[in-house]
N, C-alpha and C positions, 0 to 999 in steps of 0.2 A: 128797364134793360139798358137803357140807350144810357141812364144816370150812372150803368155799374161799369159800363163801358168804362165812362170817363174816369172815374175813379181809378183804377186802371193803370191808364193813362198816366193820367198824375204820378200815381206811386212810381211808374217805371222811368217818368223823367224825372223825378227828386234822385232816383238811385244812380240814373247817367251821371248826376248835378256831379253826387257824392263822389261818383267812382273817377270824375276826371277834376275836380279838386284833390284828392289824396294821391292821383300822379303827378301834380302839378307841384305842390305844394311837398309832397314826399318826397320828391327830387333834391329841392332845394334843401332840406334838414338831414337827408343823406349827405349833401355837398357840402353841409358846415361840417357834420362829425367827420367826415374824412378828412377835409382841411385839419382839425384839430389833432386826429390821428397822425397827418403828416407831419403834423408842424412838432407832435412830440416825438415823433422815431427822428425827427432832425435835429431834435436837440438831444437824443440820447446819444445818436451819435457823433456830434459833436464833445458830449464827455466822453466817451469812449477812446477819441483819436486822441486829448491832449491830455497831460497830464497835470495833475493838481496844482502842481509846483513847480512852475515855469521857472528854468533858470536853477533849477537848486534839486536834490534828491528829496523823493517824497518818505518818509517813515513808516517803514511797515512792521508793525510788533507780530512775530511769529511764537506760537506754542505749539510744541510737538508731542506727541506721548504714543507709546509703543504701550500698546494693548497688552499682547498676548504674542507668543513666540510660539507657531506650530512645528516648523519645520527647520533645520539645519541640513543641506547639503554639502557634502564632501566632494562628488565625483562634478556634480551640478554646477557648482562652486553656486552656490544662491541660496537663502533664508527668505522662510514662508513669516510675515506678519501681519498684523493686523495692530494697523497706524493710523492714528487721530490726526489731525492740522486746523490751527486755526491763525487766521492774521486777519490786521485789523490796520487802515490806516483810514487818515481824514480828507475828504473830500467836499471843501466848503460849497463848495458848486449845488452838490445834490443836497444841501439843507433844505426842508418842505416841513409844511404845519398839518400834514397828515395823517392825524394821530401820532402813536409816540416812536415805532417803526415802519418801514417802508421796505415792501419786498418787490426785488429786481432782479431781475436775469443776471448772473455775471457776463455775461458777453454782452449786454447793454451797454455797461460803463466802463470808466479807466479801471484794469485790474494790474498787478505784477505779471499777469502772464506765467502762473507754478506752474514749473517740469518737474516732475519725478526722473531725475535721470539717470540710476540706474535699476528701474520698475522693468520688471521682464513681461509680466502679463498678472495687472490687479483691476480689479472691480470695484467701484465707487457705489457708496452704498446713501450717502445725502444727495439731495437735489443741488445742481449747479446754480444755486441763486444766492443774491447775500441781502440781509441786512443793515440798513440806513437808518438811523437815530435822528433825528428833529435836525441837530448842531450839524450834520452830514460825515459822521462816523461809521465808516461802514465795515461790518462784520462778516468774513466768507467761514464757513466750516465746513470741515470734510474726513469724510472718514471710510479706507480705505482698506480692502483685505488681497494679497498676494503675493509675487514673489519677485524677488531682489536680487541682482546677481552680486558678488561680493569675491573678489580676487582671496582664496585663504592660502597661506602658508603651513603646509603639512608637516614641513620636515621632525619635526616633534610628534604629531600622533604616534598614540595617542596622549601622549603627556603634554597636548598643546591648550594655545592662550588664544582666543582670537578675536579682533577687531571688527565689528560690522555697524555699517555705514547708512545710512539713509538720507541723501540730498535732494534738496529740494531749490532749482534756480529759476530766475525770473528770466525771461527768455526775450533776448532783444535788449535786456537793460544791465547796464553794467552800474558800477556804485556810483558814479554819477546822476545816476536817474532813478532808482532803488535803493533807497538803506535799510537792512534787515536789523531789528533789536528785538532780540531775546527773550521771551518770560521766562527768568528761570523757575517763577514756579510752575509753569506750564511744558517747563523740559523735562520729563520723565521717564523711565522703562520699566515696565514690571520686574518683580522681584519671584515673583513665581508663576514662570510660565507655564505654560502646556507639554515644552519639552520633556523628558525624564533625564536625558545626560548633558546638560549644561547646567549652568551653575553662571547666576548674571554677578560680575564684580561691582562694576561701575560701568558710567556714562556721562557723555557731556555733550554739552551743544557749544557748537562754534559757526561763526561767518566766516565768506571768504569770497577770492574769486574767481569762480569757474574758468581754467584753461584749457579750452575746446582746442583751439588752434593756436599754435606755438604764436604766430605773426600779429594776430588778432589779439583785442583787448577779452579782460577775460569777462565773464557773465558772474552778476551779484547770484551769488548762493548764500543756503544757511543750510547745516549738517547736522544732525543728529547720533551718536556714534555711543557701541558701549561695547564692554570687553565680555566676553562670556571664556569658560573654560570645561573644559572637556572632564567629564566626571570618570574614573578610571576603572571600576569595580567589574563592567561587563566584561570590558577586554580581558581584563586578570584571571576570570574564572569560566572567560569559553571560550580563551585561545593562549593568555601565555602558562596558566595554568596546565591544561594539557598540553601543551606540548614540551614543557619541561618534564612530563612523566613518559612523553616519548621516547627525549633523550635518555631517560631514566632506564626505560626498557629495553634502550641498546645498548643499555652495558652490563647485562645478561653475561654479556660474552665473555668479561673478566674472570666470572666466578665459575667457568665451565673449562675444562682439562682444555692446555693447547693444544692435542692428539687428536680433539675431537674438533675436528676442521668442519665435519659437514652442518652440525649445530648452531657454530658457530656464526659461518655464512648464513644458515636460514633464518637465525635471529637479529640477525643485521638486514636482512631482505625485507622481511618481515616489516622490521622498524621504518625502513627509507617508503616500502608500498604506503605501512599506513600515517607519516605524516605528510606525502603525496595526497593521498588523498583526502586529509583532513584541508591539505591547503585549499583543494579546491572547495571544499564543504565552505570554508568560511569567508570566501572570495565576495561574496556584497556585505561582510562586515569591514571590508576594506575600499579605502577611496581607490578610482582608478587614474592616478596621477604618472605624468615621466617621469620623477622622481622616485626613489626610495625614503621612505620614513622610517622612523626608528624600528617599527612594529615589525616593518616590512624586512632588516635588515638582520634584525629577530629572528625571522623566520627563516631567510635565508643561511644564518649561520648553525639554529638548528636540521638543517637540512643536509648542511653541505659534515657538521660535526656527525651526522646520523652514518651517511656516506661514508666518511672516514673509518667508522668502524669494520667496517667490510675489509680494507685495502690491510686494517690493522690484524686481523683476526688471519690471513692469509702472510702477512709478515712473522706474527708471531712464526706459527707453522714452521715454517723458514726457517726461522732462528732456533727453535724447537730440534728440528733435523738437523742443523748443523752443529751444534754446541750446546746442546741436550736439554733436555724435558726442564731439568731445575732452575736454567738461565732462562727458559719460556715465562715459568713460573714466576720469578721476579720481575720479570718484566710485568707482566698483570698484576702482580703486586703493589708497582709502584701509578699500573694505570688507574687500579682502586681509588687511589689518594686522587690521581691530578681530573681524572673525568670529572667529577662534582665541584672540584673548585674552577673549574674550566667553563663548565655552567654557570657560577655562582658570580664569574669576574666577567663572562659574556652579559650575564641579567643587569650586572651593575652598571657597565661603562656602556651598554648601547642599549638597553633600556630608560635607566634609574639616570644616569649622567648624559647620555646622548655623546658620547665625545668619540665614539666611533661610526 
């Protein structure tokens, strides 16, 4: 009994032995890896504050490429895409023999600092880290879905051209501190987008320098820009389409007796109610800009030419009673001929020409 005692005994002091050696001693091997720990967030961020190339701009090769084009806003003024980026510059600092890449926070080390500037609300779809190569080459990629705001020029819709933009600037670095070069085989735009009514021409990438503020130096950017054009087929056949058959329908009025004023009037009433009402029907087929656009001017002139008919059908009348029925008649004789060429030289010079 007294032998199991002791045994006991024994075991429970070997285990104290144990238990205050491994605070002892654990202390210490915590206090080296955090030394270690510290001493590398101090050296990371020491690359982080200084740049590669003291004294001279560091090179940074950009590739851009435009995915996919969901969206074109008129009223918005903004285009939805979905856009790639990749750059790459050298960083002899962070050379390591850690296998053949090395993955790193980008907010760890020196970066250009990308803005998207003028992103209205997009979401990032790769991780904010990049890629380090043995030689200290480092690789960021990113890739990017949302929407862009883009100043457009309507006066033409729908017979318009337009230019959309995608900058990207290094923020705090002007070309003295960042040089942007270009892959152009990495500068791209799809050819067939998701849209249905544009149609991509061309595109190109350019550098430059961002001027934020007139006074101030400007911020190193690089652009990616391509020309799209507005496909014409819908407008033609669900809005100048009918409403040429509008005007068509207001001039009823020609082929019916001057004598018969009350017809006359109703089919001019008729006409003004329903391309009123059509206006409003096709009202989100149109941007809502201060300006007038061609379309717009379109409309107005078959509205105000519909009008016309009323004040005309009510003169004839007039003329009718005073200097009799067969000088009415000529008169609508001669409105036969000029109504349809009156249309035909409205569609050309403030559609087809824009020069009205």
């Amino acid at each position: 009994m007294i032998k199991l005692k002791g045994n006991i005994f024994n075991h429970k002091f070997k285990a104290l032995i144990l238990i205050l050696f491994m605070i002892l001693f654990g202390q210490s091997f915590l206090s080296f890896g955090q030394e270690d720990i510290n001493k590398k967030k101090f050296e990371l961020g020491k690359l982080k504050s200084g740049s590669p190339n003291p004294g001279k701009p560091t090179d940074v090769q950009v590739g851009m490429l435009v995915i996919d084009i969901d969206e074109i806003s008129d009223s918005d003024q903004s285009f939805t895409v979905n856009f790639f980026y990749v750059l790459r510059w050298r960083d002899t600092r962070l050379a390591h023999d850690q296998g053949d890449v090395m993955i790193q926070p980008l907010d760890s080390i020196w970066n250009p600092r990308i803005q998207l500037t003028n992103q209205q609300k997009v979401w990032s779809t790769f991780p904010k880290t990049v890629s380090i190569s043995r030689d200290g080459l480092v690789t960021y990629r990113q890739r990017v879905w949302g929407n862009f705001s883009q100043p457009l020029k309507l006066h033409d819709f729908p017979m318009d051209e337009q230019v959309f933009t995608i900058t990207m600037a290094a923020a705090g670095y002007n070309h003295n501190d960042v040089s942007f070069i270009i892959n152009d085989s990495l500068a791209y735009v799809t050819r067939t987008p998701s849209i249905a009514d544009w149609k991509i021409l061309s595109h190109k990438a350019f550098k430059d320098d961002l001027q934020i503020i007139p006074s101030r130096p400007g911020v190193a950017s690089v652009s990616l820009s391509f020309v799209a054009k507005r496909y014409l087929g819908y407008y033609v056949f669900t809005i100048i389409i009918p409403l040429i058959l509008i005007m068509l329908m207001a001039s009823i009025i020609f082929w019916l007796p001057a004598t018969d004023i009350g017809h006359r009037v109703s089919v001019s009433i008729t006409s003004m109610l329903t391309v009123i009402a059509y206006r409003f029907m096709i009202t989100n087929s149109l941007p809502v800009i201060s300006y007038l656009t061609r379309l717009d001017k379109y409309i107005l002139f078959s509205t105000v030419l519909i009008f016309s008919t009323l004040f005309y059908s009510i003169l004839v009348k007039h003329k009718g009673d005073v200097k009799g029925v067969e000088f009415a008649a000529k008169i609508d004789g001669k409105a036969k001929v000029w109504y349809p060429i009156i249309i035909i030289l409205a569609t050309a010079l403030t559609l087809i020409l824009g020069v009205i």
